[in-house]
N, C-alpha and C positions, 0 to 999 in steps of 0.2 A: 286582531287586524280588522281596520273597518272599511268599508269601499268611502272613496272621496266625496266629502258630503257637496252636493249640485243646489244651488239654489231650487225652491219648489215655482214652476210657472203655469201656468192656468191658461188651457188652449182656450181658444172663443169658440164657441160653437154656432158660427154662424149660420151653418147648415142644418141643423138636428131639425130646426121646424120645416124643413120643408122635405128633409130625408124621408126614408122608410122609415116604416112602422118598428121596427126591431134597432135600428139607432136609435129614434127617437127613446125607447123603453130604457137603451140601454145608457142612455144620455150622452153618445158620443158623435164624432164629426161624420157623415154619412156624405160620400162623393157625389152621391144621383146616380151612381150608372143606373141601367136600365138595360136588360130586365133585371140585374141583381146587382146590389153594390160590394164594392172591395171586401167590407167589411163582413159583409154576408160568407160573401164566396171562402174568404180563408178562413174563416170560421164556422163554415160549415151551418150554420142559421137560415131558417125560411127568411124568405125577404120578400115583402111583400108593402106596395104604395096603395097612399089612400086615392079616393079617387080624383081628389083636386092634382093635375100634373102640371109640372113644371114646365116652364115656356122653354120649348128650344130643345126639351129630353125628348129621346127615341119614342117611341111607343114598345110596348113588349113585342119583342118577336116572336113570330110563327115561329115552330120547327122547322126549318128548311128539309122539306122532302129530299131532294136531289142531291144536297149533302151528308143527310141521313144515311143515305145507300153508300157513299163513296167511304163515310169514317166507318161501316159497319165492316165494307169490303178491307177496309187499312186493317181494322182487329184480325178479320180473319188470316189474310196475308202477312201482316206484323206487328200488329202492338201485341197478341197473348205470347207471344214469348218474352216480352217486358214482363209479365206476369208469372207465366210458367218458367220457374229455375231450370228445368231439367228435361230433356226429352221426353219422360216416361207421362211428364203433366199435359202435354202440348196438345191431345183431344178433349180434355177436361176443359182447357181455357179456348180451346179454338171452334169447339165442336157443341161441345155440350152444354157450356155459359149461354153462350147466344141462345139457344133453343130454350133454355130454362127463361132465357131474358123474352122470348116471344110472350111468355107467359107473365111474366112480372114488372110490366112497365118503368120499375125506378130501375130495377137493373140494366133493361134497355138503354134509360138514359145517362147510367152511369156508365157503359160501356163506351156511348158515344161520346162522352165529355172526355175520357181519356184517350180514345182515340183520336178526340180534335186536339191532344196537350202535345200527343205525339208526334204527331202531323206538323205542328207546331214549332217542335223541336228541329224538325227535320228540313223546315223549308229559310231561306234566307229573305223573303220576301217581308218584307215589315206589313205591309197591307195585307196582307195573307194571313202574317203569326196576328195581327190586330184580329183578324176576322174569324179566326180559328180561337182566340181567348173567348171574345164575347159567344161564340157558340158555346163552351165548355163548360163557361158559366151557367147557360142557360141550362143545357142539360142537366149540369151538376146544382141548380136549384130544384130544377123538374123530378129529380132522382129523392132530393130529401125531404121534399114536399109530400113525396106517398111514404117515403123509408120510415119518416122519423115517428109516423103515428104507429105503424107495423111492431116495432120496437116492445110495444107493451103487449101485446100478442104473437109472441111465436110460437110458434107451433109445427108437426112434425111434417108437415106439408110444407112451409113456408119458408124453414132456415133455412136450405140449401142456396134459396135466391138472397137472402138477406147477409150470409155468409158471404157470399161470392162479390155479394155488394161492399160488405163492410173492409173485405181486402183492396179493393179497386179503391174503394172511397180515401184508403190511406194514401195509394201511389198517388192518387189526384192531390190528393192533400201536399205531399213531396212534392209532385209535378209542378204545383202554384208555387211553390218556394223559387222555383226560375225565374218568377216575373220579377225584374228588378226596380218595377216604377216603385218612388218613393211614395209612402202613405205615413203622413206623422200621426195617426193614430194607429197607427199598426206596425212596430216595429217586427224584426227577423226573427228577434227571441220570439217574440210574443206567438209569431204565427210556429214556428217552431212547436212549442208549449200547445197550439191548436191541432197541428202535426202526430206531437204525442196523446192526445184527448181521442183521435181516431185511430191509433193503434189500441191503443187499452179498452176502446166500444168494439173494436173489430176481435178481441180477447175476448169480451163479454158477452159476444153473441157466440161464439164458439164452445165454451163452457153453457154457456144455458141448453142449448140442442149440443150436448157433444155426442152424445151415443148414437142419437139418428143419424151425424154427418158421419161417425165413422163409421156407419151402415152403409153408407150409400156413395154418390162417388166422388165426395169430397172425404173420401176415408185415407185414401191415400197419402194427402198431405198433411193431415190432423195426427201430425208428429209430433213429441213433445219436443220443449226446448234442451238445446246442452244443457247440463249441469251449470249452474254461475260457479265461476271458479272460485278458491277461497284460498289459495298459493299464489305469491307472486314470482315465483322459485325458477317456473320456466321461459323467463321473457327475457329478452337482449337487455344488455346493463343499461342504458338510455331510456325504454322503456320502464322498466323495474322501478329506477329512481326517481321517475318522475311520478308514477303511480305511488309508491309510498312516501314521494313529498306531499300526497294532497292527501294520503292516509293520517301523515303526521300533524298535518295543519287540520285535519276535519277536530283532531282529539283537543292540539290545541284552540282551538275555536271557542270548541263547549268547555274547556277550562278556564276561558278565560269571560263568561258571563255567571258574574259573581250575583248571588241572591233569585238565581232561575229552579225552579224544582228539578233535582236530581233526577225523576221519571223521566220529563218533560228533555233535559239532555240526554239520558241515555236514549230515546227516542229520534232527537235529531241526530246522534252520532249514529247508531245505527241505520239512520236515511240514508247521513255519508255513504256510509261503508257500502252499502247496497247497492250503490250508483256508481263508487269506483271502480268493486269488483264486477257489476256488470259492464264496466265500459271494459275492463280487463277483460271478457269475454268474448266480447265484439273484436278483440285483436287475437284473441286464439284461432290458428288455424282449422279450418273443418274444410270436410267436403265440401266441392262445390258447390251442391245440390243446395246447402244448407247455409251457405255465406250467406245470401240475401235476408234469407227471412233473421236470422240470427242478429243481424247488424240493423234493423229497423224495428227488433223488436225488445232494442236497449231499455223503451220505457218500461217494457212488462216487466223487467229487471228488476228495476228500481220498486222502492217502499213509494206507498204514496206522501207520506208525508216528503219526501225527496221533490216529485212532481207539485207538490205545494209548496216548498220552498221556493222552488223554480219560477214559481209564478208571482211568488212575491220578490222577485228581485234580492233572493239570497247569494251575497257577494259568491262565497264558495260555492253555490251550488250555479249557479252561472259561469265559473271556471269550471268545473268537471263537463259542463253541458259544451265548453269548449273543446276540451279537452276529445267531444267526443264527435269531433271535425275529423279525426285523425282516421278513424274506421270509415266514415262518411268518404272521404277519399280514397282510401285504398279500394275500393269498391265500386267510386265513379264511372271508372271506364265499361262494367258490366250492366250500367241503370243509369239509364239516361235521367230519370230525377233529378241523380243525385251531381249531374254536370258541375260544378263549379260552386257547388251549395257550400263546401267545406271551409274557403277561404273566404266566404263571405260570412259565415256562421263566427268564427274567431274573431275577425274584426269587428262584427258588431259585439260580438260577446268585451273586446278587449276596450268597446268605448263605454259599454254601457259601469264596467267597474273601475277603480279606482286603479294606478300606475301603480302602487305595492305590490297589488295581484299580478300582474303580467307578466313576472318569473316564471307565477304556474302555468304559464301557455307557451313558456318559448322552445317546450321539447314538440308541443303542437304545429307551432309556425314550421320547425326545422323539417318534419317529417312531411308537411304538406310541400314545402318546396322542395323536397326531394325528388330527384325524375323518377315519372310511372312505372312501373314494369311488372306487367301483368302474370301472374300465377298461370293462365291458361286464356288462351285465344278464345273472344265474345264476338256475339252479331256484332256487325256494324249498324244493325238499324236498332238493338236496343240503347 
């Protein structure tokens, strides 16, 4: 089965010469904002202009002091339990971040970029959520601008801050997935796929310092994952079959590319399977405690050759990535991230492949338009 072949078209990049420095490298369309462009921001890239500027662009902004205090004051009072699943975490994120962040400037300003996504979320003012984006941004370049050299130096002093970042840095990452302005070089998969890139960095700082953190007071949450299930024996009949119709299709797939090295398919069949039964995972019940992290942390699931398929525009593996809209929702009402990301994730997933595939998402559509109803009563302001 093959996705419906699209004519191939060639953007203009009429921007790149006069974009950032990291479009220009990367030789793609660069918006201008200022201080950071789109492209930067959901992909998580320093963004930085040469010094010839653009007639009519911002200039980079100061920090705003006085809003500095007000988003520092929102984390304290309400974004770290966006963060902390559980009572027992809520001085860790409320108490003890902050004071590690007096110390470590990128975490400072990663705390305040998600505190301005929040703030964000919360208010109806469009001139407000406009004012509160381009601050988030700022911060969240200001944060990876010191984070990302740090990266090749951790050390038993440092993870704690760098940890704490690289968690924050994923919700932010989620959090951008709200903004619904269009950007045709950056479609929902793609930033999605960016989405996943800072889960699996925020994996990899945790494995590299794992014994210090769970020395100290991020020991706590340095829990391992559920088991990925490898049964699909305990799921409602709906669920069941629609999970071993894309078990059945992964096998058919690699059956049917004739003249491919044998390694080479058992390699992407078992990408499949990796990605199905960790999405099957993300629907198994768990504690409370343990939903959130479980359900964002589908990509560590997955093989990476799976998260390389993904990138290339692998028909099936962009239905299963739909597929996994479904756990994304049942989970909305508890993370504010994850507001309405579910049914905008299938639609784009259902345009970018061909109408063959679309069968494997109609168990998806059905359960997303299903009415809520929540396992257990949440903030209202997460």
């Amino acid at each position: 089965m093959e996705a419906e072949k699209k004519g191939p078209s060639r953007r203009p990049h009429t921007k790149t010469r006069l974009g950032c420095n990291t479009c220009k490298h990367r030789k793609v369309r660069c918006d201008l904002a200022k201080p950071v462009c789109q492209n930067c921001t959901r992909g998580n890239r320093t963004c930085t202009y040469s010094n010839a500027s653009h007639p009519g662009s911002p200039s980079i902004l100061p920090s705003p002091n006085d809003l500095d205090v007000e988003l520092m004051h929102h984390w304290t009072v309400s974004t770290y339990t966006v963060v902390a699943s559980e009572p027992r975490q809520h001085w860790l994120w409320q108490v003890f971040t902050p004071r590690l962040a007096f110390r470590y400037p990128f975490l400072l300003h990663g705390i305040l970029a998600f505190a301005a996504l929040h703030r964000r979320y919360l208010t109806d003012d469009q001139h407000e959520r406009d004012s509160l984006l381009t601050v988030a941004r700022y911060h969240q370049q200001q944060a990876l601008t010191l984070y990302i050299p740090l990266l090749q130096a951790i050390n038993d002093e440092n993870c704690h801050a760098l940890f704490a970042f690289s968690v924050i840095l994923t919700l932010i990452c989620y959090a951008m997935l709200q903004d619904s302005e269009t950007d045709e070089s950056e479609s929902l998969v793609t930033r999605f796929n960016e989405a996943f890139d800072s889960v699996i960095g925020a994996t990899a700082v945790a494995f590299q310092a794992l014994d210090t953190l769970k020395a100290g007071e991020f020991g706590a949450i340095m829990t391992p994952l559920e088991p990925t299930v490898n049964s699909l024996s305990g799921f409602d009949d709906g669920t069941r079959e629609s999970l071993e119709a894309l078990l059945t299709c992964a096998e058919r797939v690699c059956e049917e590319k004739p003249g491919q090295d044998n390694a080479d398919l058992i390699t992407q069949r078992n990408a499949y399977f990796s990605a199905i039964f960790g999405l099957a995972s993300t629907l198994t019940p768990l504690p409370e405690d343990r939903n959130r992290g479980a359900i964002l942390a589908w990509p560590v699931m997955c093989q990476s050759e799976f998260l390389t398929m993904l990138k290339q525009r692998d028909p099936l593996a962009l239905v299963i990535l739909g597929n996994y809209s479904v756990p994304l929702h049942l989970q909305h009402r508890g993370l504010f991230i994850l507001d309405g990301i579910a049914k905008r994730l299938i639609e784009a997933v259902a345009n970018e492949v061909g109408a063959a595939w679309h069968p494997y998402l109609e168990w998806a559509r059905m359960r997303i338009a299903e009415p809520f109803t929540p396992a257990a009563s949440t903030s209202e302001n997460t």
